[in-house]
N, C-alpha and C positions, 0 to 999 in steps of 0.2 A: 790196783794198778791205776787208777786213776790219781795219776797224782798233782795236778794243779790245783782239782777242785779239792781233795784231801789236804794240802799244806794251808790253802787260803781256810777250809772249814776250822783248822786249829784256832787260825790267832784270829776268826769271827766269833766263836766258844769264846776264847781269851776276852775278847776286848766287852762280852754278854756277861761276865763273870765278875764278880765284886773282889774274888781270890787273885791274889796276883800270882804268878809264877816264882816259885820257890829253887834258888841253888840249894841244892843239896848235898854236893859235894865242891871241891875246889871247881873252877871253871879249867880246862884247856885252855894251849897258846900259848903256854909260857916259853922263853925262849932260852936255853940252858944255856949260859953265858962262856964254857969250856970248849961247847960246841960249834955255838950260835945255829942251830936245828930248833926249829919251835917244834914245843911235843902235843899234838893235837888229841891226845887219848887222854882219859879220862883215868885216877889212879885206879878203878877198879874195873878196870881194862885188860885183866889177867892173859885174856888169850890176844890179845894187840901184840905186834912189836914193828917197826918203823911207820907208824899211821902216815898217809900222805893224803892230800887231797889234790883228787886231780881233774875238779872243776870251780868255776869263781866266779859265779853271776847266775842268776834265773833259778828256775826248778831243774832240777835234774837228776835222775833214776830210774829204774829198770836196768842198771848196769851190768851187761849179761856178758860174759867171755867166750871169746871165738875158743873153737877146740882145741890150737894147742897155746891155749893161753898166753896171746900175746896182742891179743885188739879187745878192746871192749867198744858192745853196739848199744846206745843208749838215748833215750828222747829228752827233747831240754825246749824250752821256752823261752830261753833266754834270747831278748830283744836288740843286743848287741851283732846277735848271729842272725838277723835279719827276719826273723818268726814273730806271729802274733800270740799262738798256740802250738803245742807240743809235736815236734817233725822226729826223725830220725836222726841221729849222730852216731860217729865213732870217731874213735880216738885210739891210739899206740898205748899198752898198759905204760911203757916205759917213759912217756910223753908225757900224758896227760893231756887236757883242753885247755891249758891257760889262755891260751890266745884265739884258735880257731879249732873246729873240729868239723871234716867234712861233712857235707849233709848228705845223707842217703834215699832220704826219702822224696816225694813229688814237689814239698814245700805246699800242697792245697792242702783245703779240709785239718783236720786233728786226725793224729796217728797214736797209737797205742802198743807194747809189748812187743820189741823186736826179737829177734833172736838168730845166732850164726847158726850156717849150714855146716856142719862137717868139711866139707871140703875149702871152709876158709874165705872163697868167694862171693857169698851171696847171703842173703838176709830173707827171713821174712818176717811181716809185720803187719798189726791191723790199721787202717787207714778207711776214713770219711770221704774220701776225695770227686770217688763215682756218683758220692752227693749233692757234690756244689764244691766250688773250690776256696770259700768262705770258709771260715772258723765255724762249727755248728755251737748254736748260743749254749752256757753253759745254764745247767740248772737253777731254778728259784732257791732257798731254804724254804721249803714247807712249812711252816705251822713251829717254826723254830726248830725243824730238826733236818739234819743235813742228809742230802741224798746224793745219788752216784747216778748221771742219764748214760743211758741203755741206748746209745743209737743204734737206729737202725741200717743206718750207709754205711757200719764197719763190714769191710768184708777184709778177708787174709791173702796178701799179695807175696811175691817172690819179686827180689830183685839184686843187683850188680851192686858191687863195689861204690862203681859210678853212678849209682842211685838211677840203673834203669830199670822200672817194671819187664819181668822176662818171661811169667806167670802168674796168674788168678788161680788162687786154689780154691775159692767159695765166691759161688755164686747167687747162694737159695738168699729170698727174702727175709730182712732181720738182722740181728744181732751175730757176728759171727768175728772172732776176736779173741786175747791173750791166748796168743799160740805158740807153744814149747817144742822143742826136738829133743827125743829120746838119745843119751850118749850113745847108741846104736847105732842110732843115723836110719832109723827106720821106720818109726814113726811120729806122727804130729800132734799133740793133744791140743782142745781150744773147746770156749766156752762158745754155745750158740743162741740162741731162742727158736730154732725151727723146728721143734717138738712143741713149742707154745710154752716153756718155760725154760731160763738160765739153769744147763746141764752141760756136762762136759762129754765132750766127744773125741773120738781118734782116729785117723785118716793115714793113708802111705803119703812118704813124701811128694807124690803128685797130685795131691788131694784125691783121691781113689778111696774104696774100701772102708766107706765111712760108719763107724759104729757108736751107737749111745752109752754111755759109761756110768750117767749117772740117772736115779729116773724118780727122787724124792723132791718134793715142794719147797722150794729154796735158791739160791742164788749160791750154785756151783762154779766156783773159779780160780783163775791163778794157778793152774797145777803147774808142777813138775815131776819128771819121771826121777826114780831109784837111779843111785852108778849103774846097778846090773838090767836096767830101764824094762824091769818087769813090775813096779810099781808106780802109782801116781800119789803125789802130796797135793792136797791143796785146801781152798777155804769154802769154807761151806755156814748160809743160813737155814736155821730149819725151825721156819716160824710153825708155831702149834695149831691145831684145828681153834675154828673161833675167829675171833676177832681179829689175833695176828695173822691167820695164812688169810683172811680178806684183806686186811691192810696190802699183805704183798703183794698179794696178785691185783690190786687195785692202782696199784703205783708202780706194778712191773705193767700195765696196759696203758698207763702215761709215757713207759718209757721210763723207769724209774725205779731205783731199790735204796735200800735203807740200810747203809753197812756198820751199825753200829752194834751189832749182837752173829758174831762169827768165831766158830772153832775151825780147827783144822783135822781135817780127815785123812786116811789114807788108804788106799784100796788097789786090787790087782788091773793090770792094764783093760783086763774084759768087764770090769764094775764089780769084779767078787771078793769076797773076807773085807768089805766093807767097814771101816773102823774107826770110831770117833778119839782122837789122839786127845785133845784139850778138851777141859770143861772148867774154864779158867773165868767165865762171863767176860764181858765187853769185847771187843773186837782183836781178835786173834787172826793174822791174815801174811802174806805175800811170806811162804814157808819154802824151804830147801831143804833137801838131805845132806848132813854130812857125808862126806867121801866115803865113809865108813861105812854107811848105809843104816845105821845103828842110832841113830838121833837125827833129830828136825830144828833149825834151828828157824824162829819165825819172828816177828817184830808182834808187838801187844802193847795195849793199852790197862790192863787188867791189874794192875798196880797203881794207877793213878787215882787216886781219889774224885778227878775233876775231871776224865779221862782225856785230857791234852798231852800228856806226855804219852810217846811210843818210845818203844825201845826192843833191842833185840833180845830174845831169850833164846834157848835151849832146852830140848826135853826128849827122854827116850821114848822108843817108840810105844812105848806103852802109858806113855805120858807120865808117867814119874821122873822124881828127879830135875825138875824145874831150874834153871839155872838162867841168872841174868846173864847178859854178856856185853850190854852197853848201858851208859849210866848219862848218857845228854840229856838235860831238863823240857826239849822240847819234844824233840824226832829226829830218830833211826830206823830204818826201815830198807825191803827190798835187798835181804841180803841175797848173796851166790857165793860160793865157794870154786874156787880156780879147779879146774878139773883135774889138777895134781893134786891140789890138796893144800898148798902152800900158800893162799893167800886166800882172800874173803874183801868183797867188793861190798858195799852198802851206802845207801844212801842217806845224808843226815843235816841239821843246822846248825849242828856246831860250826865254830870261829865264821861266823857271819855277820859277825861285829853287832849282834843283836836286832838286825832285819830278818828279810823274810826267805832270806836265800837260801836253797837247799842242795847242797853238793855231792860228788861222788867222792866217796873216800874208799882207800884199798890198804888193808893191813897184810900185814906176814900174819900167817895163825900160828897158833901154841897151843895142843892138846891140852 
């Protein structure tokens, strides 16, 4: 979920690499002269059909859809909309952001992982704010290799439309942040550090009833629940005794993890039938369930030779049956599926005229 410091880490790899970046297939953009619709998908784009993008400047992603599928709530950087670092936005699916997209959040601090309430009105989201109303500095690269900071001022807010705080659902010291709503509408899942490591936790929608879900040596996050929200998806590091589980815990006490070696897991809402989906190496991360409940589709790097390209795959729950589903030479990533079924939000850099922009784009799907 972090994604300013993830898109800027690509093209620092990029620019440390002697390998250029490789088309490997046509590029997107073309514009079908019969039509004059530019076609933004990719030919082996099998489950695409009308691609649109419907954002044009900055970083932008976590594009989560309100319940009945017709807002998306989404964080963006972008400096045109008046931000130094990542705030809250939404936008009309039918709209788009081209031009402005209301802010929801405080506009202080860095904000992380929004997500709609059931009842269409309200959001919640992690936010830095209660820290300083300053951007918190983004991390060093360590020793040449890229890390993800761990603040400790995120906590999980509730708020309006009109971007008013109307609840604090976490309070404890640490780490408290990417928090998901079960389609039930009944509970919360979010990653913490107040057990003294990155694990995933679940809460009533009033922050109440808090319980630990996950309780191995690693950096547990990004879930989300099943349609029938008696399961959780998410991404999981599980460095070995030795030298990697001190590394971790040595740079998770800076404030600090190392997302470059992540599978996705999946487990029952209480932490039980525990079950490692991928074992794909390199970083496997920001995973959803199909509608079906029967597949996870997630973004990986596990293909790349140089691991700068993501892109999104597909795979049954048993982790067989691996399937690409997008083919952009840089990054794709942060899919959701419309909670009909009918469409698929994700975020990528395609047609950004070869800068650094990263946009939302929304397909129609195709089994």
């Amino acid at each position: 979920m972090k994604l300013f410091n993830l898109i800027l880490a690509l093209f620092i790899i990029a620019a440390c690499s002697n390998e250029k970046p490789k088309k490997e297939i046509e590029d997107p953009g073309k514009i079908d002269d019969s039509t004059n619709i530019v076609d933004l998908s990719y030919p082996q784009e099998k489950h695409f059909k009308n691609l649109r993008q419907l954002t044009f400047g900055g970083d932008n992603a976590e594009a989560y859809f309100s319940f009945d599928n017709e807002k998306l709530v989404f964080q963006s950087n972008y400096g045109q909309w008046g931000v130094s670092c990542d705030q809250i936005f939404m936008m009309n699916v039918s709209e788009g952001a081209e031009n402005n997209a209301p802010m929801l959040s405080t506009g202080l601090g860095r904000t992380t992982c929004s997500y709609f309430y059931p009842d269409g009105q309200h959001i919640l989201y992690g936010s830095t704010h209660l820290g300083g109303d300053s951007c918190p500095e983004a991390p060093p690269f360590m020793e040449g290799k890229y890390v993800w900071p761990i603040y400790d001022s995120y906590d999980i807010f509730k708020s309006d439309l009109n971007g008013n705080i109307v609840e604090q659902l976490t309070d404890e010291p640490g780490y408290d942040a990417e928090a998901t709503i079960s389609p039930d509408g009944t509970k919360i899942v979010f990653t913490s550090t107040r057990s003294g490591d990155l694990e995933l936790w679940t809460m009533n929608m009033d922050g109440s009833d808090l319980m630990q879900v996950t309780d191995k040596l690693g950096y547990d996050g990004g879930a989300f629940f099943s349609p029938d929200s008696q399961k959780l998806v998410f991404r999981a590091s599980r460095p070995q005794e030795g030298e990697e589980a001190e590394t971790y815990k040595s740079l998770l006490r800076k404030g600090f993890v190392q997302p470059t070696n992540l599978e996705i897991f999946t487990c029952n809402i209480d932490g039980s039938e525990m079950k490692q989906i991928t074992n794909l190496g390199k970083a496997n991360w920001a995973p959803f369930f199909h509608p079906g409940g029967e597949k996870i589709i997630f973004a990986s790097n596990h293909k790349s030779e140089s691991g700068r390209q993501f892109n999104l795959f597909m795979t049954d729950l048993n982790g067989e049956n691996v399937e690409q589903i997008t083919f952009d030479p840089v990054f794709d990533a942060f899919p959701m599926f419309s909670f009909d079924g009918k469409h698929l939000v994700f975020s990528s850099n395609r047609n950004n005229g070869g800068g650094r922009d990263t946009n939302v784009f929304l397909a129609e799907w195709i089994d």
